[in-house]
C-alpha positions in Angstrom: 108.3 149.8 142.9 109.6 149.1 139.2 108.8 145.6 139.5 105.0 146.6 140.6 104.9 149.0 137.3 105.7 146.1 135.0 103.7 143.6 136.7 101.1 146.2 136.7 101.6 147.1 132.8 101.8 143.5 131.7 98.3 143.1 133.4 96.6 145.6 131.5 98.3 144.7 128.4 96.9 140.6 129.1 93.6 141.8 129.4 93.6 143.6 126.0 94.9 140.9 124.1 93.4 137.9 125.3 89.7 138.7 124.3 91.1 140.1 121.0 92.6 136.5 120.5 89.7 134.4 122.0 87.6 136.2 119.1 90.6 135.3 116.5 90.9 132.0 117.3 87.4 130.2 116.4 88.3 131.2 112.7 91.9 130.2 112.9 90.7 126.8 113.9 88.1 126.6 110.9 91.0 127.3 108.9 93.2 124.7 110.3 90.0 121.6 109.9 89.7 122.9 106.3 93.3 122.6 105.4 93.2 119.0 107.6 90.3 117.6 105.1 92.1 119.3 101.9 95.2 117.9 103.0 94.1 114.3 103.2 91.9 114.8 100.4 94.9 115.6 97.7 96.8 112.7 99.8 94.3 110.3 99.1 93.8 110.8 95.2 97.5 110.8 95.2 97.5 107.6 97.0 95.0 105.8 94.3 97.4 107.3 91.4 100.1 106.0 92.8 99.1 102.8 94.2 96.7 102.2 91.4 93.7 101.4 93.8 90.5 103.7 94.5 90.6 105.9 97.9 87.2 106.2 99.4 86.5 109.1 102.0 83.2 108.7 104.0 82.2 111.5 106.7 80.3 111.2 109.9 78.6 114.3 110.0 77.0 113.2 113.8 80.4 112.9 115.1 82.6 115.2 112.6 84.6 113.1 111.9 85.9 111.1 108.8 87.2 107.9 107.3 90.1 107.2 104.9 89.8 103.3 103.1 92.1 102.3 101.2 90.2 100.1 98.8 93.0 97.3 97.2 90.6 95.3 95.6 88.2 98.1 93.9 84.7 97.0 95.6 83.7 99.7 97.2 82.9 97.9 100.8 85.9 97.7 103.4 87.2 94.1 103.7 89.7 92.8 105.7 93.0 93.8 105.4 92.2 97.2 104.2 93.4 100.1 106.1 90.7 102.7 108.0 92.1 105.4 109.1 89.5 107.6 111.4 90.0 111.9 111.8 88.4 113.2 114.7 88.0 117.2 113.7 87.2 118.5 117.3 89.8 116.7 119.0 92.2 118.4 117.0 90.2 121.6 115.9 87.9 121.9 119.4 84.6 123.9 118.5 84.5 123.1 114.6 81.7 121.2 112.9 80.7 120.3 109.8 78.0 123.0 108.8 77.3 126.1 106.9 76.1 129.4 107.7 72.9 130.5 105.5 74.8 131.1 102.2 75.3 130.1 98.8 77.7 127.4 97.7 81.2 129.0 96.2 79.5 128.1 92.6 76.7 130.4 93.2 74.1 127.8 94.0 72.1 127.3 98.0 74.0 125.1 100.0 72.1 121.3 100.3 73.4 120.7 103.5 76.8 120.5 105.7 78.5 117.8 103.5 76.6 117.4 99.5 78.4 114.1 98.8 75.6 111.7 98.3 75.3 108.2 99.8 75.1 107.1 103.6 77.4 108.1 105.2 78.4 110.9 102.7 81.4 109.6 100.6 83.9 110.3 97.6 86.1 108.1 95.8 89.2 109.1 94.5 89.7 106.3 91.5 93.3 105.8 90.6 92.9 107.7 87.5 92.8 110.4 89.9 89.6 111.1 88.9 86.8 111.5 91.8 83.3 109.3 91.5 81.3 112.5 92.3 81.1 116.5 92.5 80.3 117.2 96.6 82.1 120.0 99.0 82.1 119.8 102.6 81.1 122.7 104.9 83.3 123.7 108.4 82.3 126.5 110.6 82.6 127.0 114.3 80.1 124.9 116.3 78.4 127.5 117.8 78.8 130.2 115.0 75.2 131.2 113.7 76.0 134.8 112.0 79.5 135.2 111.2 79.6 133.9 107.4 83.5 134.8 107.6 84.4 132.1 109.8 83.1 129.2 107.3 85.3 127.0 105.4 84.3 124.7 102.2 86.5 122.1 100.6 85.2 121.0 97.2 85.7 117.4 94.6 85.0 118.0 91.0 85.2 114.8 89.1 88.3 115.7 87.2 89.3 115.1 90.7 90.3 118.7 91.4 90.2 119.4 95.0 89.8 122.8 96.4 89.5 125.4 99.6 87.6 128.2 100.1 87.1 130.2 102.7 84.3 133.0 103.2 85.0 136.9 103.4 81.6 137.5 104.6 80.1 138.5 100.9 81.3 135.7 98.7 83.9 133.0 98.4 87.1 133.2 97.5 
């Protein structure tokens, strides 16, 4: 009989908590894709200070992904011998895209589209000044996510080669 209470108790208490966490987790997720392109972001202008050779990021916004190249010789085009590396957001970060939620930038001006880095693909360069070749951010949300402005992420490159995160309480950026 004791055993049925605690079975019976540890059922109710499953089906309060895991809705509550299937709504947490989407954002949780964002989070985790906008620390992953930070992260590599700071690693790759550290890389070009260090190695003394420009870092180029280029994103797939069809595919959410992106690439890190490791530019040696300085040309801007990928040769041989030059390491790709390839991040795949959703199969680490399932349901997040690149994209935005109608909303202004965190700088105050309307959001251009889901990555503002211009060129085809998108793409930054990280010299090995440290500096970046451009200003762009790049937008994460959930895939599906049409309303909840809270759930969006934004990484942004100045070209002083500052990189930062925001994330979105649902009235501004912080």
């Amino acid at each position: 009989m004791e055993m049925m209470v605690v079975l019976i108790i540890g059922g109710v208490l499953s089906a309060i908590a895991i809705p509550a966490f299937m709504a947490w987790a989407p954002k949780y997720r964002a989070n985790g894709a906008a620390r992953k392109v930070f992260s590599e972001m700071m690693a790759a202008r550290a890389k070009a200070i260090s190695e003394g050779n420009d870092y180029i990021m280029s994103f797939d916004t069809n595919n959410n992904s992106f690439t890190i190249h490791d530019d040696d010789d300085n040309d801007g085009t990928q040769d041989a011998g030059e390491s790709v590396r390839t991040v795949d957001l959703p199969a680490n970060y399932p349901g997040i895209a690149y994209g935005y939620i109608d909303a202004n930038s965190p700088s105050g001006d309307a959001i251009s589209g889901a990555v503002t880095f211009t060129g085809t693909p998108p793409r930054v360069t990280f010299r090995r000044s440290g500096l970046a070749n451009k200003n762009g951010a790049v937008y994460l949300k959930p895939a599906n996510e049409t309303s909840r402005r809270d759930r969006q992420r934004c990484v942004t490159v100045l070209l002083t080669g500052r990189v930062r995160l925001y994330k979105h309480t649902g009235s501004s950026w912080e």
